[in-house]
Each structure stands twice: as C-alpha cells, then as structure tokens.
C-alpha positions as CSV (number, residue, x, y, z in Angstrom):
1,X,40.1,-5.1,0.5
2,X,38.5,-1.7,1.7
3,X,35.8,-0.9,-0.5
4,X,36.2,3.0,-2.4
5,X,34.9,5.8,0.1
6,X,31.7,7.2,-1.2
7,X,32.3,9.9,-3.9
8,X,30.7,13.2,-3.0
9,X,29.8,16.4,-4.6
10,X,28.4,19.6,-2.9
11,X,25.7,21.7,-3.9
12,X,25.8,25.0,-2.8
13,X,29.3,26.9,-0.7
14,X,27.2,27.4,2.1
15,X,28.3,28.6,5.5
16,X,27.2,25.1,7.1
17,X,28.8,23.5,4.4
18,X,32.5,25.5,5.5
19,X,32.1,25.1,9.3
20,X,30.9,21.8,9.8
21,X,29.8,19.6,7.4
22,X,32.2,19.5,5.4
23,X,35.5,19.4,7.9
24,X,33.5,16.2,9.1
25,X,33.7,14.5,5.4
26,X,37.1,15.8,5.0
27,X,37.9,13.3,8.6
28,X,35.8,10.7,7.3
29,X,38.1,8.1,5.5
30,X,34.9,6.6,3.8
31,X,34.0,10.1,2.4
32,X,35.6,11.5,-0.7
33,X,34.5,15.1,-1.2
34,X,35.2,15.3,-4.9
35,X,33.3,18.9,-6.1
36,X,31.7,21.5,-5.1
37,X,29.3,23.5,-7.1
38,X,28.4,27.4,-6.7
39,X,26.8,30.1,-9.2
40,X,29.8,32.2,-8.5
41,X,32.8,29.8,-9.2
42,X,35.0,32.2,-7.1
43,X,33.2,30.5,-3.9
44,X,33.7,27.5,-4.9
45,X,37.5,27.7,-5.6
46,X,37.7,28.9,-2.0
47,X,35.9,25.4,-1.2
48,X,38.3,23.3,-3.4
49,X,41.3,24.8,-2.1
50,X,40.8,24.4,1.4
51,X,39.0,21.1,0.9
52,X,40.8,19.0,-2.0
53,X,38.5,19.1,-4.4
54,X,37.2,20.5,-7.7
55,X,35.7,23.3,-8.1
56,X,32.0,23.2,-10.6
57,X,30.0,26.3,-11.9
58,X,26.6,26.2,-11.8
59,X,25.0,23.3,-10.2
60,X,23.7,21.4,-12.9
61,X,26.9,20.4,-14.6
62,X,28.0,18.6,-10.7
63,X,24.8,16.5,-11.3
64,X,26.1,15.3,-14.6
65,X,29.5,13.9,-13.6
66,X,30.2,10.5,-13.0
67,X,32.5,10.8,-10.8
68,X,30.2,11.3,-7.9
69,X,27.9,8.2,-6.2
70,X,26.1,10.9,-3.6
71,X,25.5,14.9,-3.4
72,X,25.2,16.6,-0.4
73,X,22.8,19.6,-0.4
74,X,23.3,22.9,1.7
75,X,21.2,25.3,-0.3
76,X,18.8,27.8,1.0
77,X,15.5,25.6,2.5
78,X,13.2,26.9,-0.2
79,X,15.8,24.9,-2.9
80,X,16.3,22.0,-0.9
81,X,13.5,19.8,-2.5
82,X,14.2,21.0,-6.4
83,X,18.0,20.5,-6.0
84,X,17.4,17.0,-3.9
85,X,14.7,15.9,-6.7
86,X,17.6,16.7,-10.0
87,X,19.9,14.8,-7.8
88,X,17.4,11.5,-7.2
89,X,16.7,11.8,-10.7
90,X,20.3,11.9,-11.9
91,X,21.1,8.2,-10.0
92,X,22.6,10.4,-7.1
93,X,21.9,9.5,-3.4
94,X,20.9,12.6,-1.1
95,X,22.2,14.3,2.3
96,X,20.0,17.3,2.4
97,X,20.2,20.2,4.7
98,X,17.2,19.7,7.6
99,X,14.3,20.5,6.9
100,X,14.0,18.2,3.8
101,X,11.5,20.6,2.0
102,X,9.4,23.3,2.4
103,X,6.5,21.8,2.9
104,X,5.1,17.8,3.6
105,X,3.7,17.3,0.2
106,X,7.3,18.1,-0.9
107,X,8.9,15.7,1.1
108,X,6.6,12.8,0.3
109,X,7.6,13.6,-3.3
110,X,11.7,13.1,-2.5
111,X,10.9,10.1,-0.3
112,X,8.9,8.9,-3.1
113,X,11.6,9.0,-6.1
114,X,14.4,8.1,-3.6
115,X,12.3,5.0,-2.7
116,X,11.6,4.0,-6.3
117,X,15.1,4.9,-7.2
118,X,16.6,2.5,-4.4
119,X,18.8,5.9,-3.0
120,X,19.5,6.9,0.1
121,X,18.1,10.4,1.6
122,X,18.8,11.8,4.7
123,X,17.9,14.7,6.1
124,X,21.0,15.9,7.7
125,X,19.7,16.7,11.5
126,X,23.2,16.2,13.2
127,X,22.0,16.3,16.6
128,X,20.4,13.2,16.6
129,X,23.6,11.2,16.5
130,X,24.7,12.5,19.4
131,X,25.0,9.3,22.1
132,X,23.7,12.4,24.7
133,X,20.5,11.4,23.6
134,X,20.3,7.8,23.7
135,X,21.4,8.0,27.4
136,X,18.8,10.3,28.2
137,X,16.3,7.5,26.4
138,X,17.9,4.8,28.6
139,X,17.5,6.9,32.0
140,X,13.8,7.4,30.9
141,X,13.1,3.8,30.4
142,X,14.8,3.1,33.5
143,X,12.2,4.9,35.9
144,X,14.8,7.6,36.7
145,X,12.2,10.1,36.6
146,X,9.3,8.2,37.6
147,X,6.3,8.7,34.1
148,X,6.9,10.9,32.1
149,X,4.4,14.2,32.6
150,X,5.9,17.2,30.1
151,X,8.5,17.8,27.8
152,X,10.2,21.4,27.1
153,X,12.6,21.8,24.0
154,X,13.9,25.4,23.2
155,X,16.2,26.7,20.3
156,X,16.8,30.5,20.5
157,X,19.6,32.4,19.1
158,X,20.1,36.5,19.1
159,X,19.2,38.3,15.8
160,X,21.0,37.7,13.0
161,X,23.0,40.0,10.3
162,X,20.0,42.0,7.9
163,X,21.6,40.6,4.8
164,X,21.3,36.7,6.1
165,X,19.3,34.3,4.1
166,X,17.1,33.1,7.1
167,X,15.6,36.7,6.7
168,X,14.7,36.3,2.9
169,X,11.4,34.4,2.5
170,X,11.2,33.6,-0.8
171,X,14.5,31.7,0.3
172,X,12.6,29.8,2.5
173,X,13.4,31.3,5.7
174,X,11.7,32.3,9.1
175,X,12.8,30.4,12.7
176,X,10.0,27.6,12.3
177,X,12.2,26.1,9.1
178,X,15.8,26.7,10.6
179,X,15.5,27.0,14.1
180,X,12.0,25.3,15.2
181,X,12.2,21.7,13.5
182,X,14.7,21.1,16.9
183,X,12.4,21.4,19.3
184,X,9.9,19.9,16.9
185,X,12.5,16.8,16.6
186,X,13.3,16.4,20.3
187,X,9.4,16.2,21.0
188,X,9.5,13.4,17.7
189,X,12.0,11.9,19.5
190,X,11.0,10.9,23.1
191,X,7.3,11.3,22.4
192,X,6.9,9.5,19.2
193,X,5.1,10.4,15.5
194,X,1.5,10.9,17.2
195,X,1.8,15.2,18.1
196,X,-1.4,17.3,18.0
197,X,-0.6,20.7,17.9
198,X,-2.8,22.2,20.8
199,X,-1.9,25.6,19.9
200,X,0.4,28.1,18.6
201,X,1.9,32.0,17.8
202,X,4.2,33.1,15.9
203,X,5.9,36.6,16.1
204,X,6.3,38.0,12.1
205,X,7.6,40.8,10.6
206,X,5.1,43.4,9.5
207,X,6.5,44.1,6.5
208,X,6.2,40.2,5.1
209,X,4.9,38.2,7.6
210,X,8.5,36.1,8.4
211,X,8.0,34.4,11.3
212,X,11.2,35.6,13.5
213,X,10.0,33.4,16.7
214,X,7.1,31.5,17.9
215,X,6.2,29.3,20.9
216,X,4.1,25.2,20.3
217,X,2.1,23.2,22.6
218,X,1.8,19.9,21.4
219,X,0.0,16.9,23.0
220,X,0.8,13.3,22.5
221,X,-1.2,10.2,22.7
222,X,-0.6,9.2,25.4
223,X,-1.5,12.6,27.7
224,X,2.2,13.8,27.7
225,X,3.0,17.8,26.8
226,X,5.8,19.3,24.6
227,X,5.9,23.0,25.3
228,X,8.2,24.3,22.3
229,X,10.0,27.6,21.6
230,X,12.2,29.0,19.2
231,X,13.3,32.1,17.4
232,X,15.6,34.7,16.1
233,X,15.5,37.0,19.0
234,X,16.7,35.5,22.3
235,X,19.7,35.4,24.2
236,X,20.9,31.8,23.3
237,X,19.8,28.8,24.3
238,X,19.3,25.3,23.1
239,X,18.1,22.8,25.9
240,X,15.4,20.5,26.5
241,X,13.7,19.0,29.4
242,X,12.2,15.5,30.6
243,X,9.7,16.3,33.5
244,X,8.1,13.3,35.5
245,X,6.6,11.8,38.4
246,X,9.8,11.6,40.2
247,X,12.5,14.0,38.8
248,X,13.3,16.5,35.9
249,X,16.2,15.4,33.6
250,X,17.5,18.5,31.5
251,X,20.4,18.9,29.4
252,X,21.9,22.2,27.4
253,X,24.2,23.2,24.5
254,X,21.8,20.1,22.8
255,X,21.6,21.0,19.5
256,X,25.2,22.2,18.4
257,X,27.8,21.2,20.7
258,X,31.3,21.0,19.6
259,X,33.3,18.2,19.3
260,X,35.4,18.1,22.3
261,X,32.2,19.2,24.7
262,X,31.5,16.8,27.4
263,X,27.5,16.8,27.6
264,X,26.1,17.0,31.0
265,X,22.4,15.6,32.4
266,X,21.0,17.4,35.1
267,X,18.4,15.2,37.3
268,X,16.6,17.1,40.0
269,X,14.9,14.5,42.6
270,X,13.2,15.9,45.6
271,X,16.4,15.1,47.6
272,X,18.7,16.8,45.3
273,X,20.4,17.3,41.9
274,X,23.1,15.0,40.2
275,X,24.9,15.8,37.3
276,X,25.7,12.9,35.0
277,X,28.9,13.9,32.6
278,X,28.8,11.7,29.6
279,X,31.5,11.4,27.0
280,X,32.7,14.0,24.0
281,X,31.3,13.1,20.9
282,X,31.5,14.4,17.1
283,X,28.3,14.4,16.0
284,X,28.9,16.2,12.8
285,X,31.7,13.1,11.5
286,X,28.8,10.3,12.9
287,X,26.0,11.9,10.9
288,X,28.0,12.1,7.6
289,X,29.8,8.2,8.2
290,X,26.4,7.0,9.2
291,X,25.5,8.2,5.9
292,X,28.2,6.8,4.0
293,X,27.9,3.7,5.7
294,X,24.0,3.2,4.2
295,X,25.1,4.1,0.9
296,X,27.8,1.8,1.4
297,X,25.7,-1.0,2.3
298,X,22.8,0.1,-0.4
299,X,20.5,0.7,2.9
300,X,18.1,2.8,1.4
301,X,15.4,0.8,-0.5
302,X,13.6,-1.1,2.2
303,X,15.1,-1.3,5.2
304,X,13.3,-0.4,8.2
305,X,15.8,1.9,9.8
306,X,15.5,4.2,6.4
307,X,12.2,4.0,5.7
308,X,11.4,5.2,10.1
309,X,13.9,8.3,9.0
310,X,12.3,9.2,6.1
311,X,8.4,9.2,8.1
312,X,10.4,11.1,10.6
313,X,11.6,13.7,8.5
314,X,7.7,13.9,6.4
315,X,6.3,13.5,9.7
316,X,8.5,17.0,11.0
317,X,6.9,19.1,8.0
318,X,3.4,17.8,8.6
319,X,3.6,19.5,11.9
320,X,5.4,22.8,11.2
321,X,2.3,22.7,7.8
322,X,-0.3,22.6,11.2
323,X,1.8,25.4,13.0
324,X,1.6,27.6,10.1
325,X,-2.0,26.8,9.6
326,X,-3.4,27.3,13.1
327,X,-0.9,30.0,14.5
328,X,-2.1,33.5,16.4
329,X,0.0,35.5,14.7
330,X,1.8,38.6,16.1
331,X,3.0,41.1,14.2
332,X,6.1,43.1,15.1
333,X,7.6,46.3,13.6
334,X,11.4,45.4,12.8
C-alpha cells in the first residue's frame, strides 16, 4: 500500500511560493499541500483557491495543527531562521527558502534543534538537483578539460521594483543573501567546503549600506580560483564556468531554467567548440520530492547525505559572514 504523501503547510504567500514552489508540490503525488498561512488572510485565500488548500491567519496558528507532518518556509531571509526554529520546535520538519539564515551562528542553531529533534531541514537551493550539473561533474572527472585551473560563477539580474523586499534590509535583503549564495554554491560545489575568500567589494546604497552587487575571489586548497559576481544591477545572466589545462566547459540559464529547457555545455578545446545538449529536467518537482522522500524515509537524524547538506548550507553563511567582514565597500548614490 502507498504510504500518505507528506502533509504540508506554507508559511508565508510569497511570490516564490506562487511561481514555483508550490506548482511543483501541487505535481508531486507524495506532496499534500494542506495550508497556507499569511498575516493578511486575503493572500492566503488566493493561495488556497488556486492550490486546494486551507487558508490560515497569522502563522502561528499553521504551526499548531496537526494536520501537517512538514512546513515549508518562503518568508523574507531575515525571518527564515525564527519561523524555521517555531517550526523544529513544534515537531515539524523544515524546507526553508535558501539562504537558511541570516547569518552562520543562526544556522548552526536550526541544524542543531533539527538534529536533536530527528527532522529533516533543507535549505531549498533548487538548482542543485538539476542532472546539468552532475554531468558537468562527470566530464570534469573524466579529463575533458585537462586540471582544473579557475572557476567563474555569475548571477546578475536588472534592478528590481523600489517597493521589493530584497531592497528592505531589516528584511534581510541585499544581492549577497538572494542573489550571491549561487555563485557561492557552484564554487561549494565543484571546489569543495575549503574556500578562503581572497578578497572582496561590494557596491551599497548610500543611504543604508544594502549591498546591491559585489564581485568574490575565493581560493581553494588545492590552488584552484572561483572568481564570483552577483547583483541587482546587470543585464541578466546566470552562468558559470570550468577553466582547465585543456578546455573551458561553460553552461548558461544555470540557476533558474524552466522546466522544459534543454541545458546545453559548451567545451572550447584548442581545436574547436562542441556543444553537449543534455535532457529537460524539472528541478523545482525533484527538489520538493527529494524532500518528501527524506521525510518519508525519516532521513534526517544521521544519515550522511543530510548531515553533508546541512555543513553545506552552514558552510554557505560562514563565507558570505567573511564577505561581509572583509569587503572594500563602494558606495553608490541610488
């Protein structure tokens, strides 16, 4: 007999929450998405209609059903590890909205009561279940391009509207937070947990000192380079790029694709370039199944696999707390 799908509720009737996340429980058949909770229960009626579910006012009283095994947390960053800490304490297991917390000491904290609890928390960084990124792994180890000299990762997008959260600090917002921790990831990724940060600057806002964009140089163990950019004023672009001794392997629309985009690898040998078209691939519905599936499975407590994401995502704040720290700032009249 197929066991229940995993009972969720939703804290917060966030815009990520509308486009994305939650279409990709709604296709998930071991996802229920039972409630979602707003301060203004108007917007989350509009969730309930269009998703099935009830609609909760106020946050709290979701926390306090029992209807729900897991909450899923979309809130504005600077919430992300109060809301995520009620929900560990309430029995719940956690998806929270990347980054985990505002800072790495706040993250230890939710790792710790999640680990003591025996709960599942993810940080909900949908890119990385996108198979693109495994075959650029497998190309690496391969030899393709020869040892590995430099890495580039960049996540730009054009300004944003003046009223958007990302612009409200006390919210939690800046690029490092929402836009940066890509880059920072895709350097975690292929060049492992040991990153110095070399150096940094951040552009900020006069007024308040929000970082708006910024550039990293990091430097791994083992001599390798991640050059890093990111920021809320650029013409679009989210790519990164595997430079070695033999060829340059670089793929685009990496962060965000949609469902039904077919991810292409560029590799540029002295010869030539070939492009390597891999498969489509939802990696919104295989980030929130991959979920289920380790609450399913009670995969949280001491498995390997969850206790890797969790340094992973402790690990991601401990560098942007060393960007912030050591950062040439630039200060910009907006």
């Amino acid at each position: 007999m197929r066991a229940r799908p995993v009972r969720i509720g939703v804290l917060g009737a966030a815009s990520i929450a509308w486009r994305r996340v939650l279409p990709a429980m709604a296709a998930c058949p071991d996802i229920e998405v039972v409630a979602v909770a707003a301060r203004d229960v108007g917007r989350a009626r509009r969730f309930a209609d269009r998703f099935g579910c009830a609609a909760v006012a106020g946050y709290q009283p979701l926390l306090e059903r029992a209807d729900i095994d897991a909450v899923y947390v979309p809130l504005p960053a600077a919430l992300h590890h109060a809301w995520a800490a009620r929900a560990l304490r309430a029995g719940k297991h956690v998806l929270v909205e990347k980054p985990m917390a505002g800072s790495a000491e706040e993250a230890r904290e939710l790792v710790t009561l999640a680990t003591r609890a025996g709960l599942v928390l993810r940080e909900n960084f949908m890119f990385l279940h996108h198979p693109r990124h495994a075959a650029v792994e497998s190309l690496l180890r391969s030899g393709r391009i020869g040892e590995l000299r430099s890495l580039h990762a960049a996540f730009c997008i054009p300004p944003l509207p003046a009223e958007d959260i990302r612009y409200v600090p006390e919210l939690g917002g800046g690029a490092l937070l929402d836009a940066g921790v890509y880059p920072l990831r895709t350097a975690m990724r292929f060049l492992g947990r040991g990153l110095r940060v070399a150096g940094a600057t951040l552009r900020t806002r006069a007024a308040d000192g929000l970082d708006l964009s910024g550039q990293v140089l990091l430097a791994a163990d083992s001599g390798v380079q991640a050059s890093l950019e990111f920021g809320f004023e650029h013409a679009y672009a989210a790519r990164y790029a595997l430079w070695g001794s033999r060829a340059r392997l670089t793929t685009e629309h990496a962060f965000s694709p949609a469902a039904d985009q077919r991810p292409a690898l560029l590799l540029e040998e002295q010869g030539g370039t070939e492009r390597i078209d891999l498969p489509a691939a939802d990696q919104y519905l295989r980030c929130v199944a991959d979920f289920a599936s380790a609450v399913r499975t009670d995969g949280a407590s001491d498995g390997p696999e969850e206790a890797r994401r969790r340094a992973d995502a402790v690990t991601t704040l401990e560098l942007a707390d060393r960007i912030r720290a050591c950062a040439v700032r630039v200060e910009v009249a907006v």
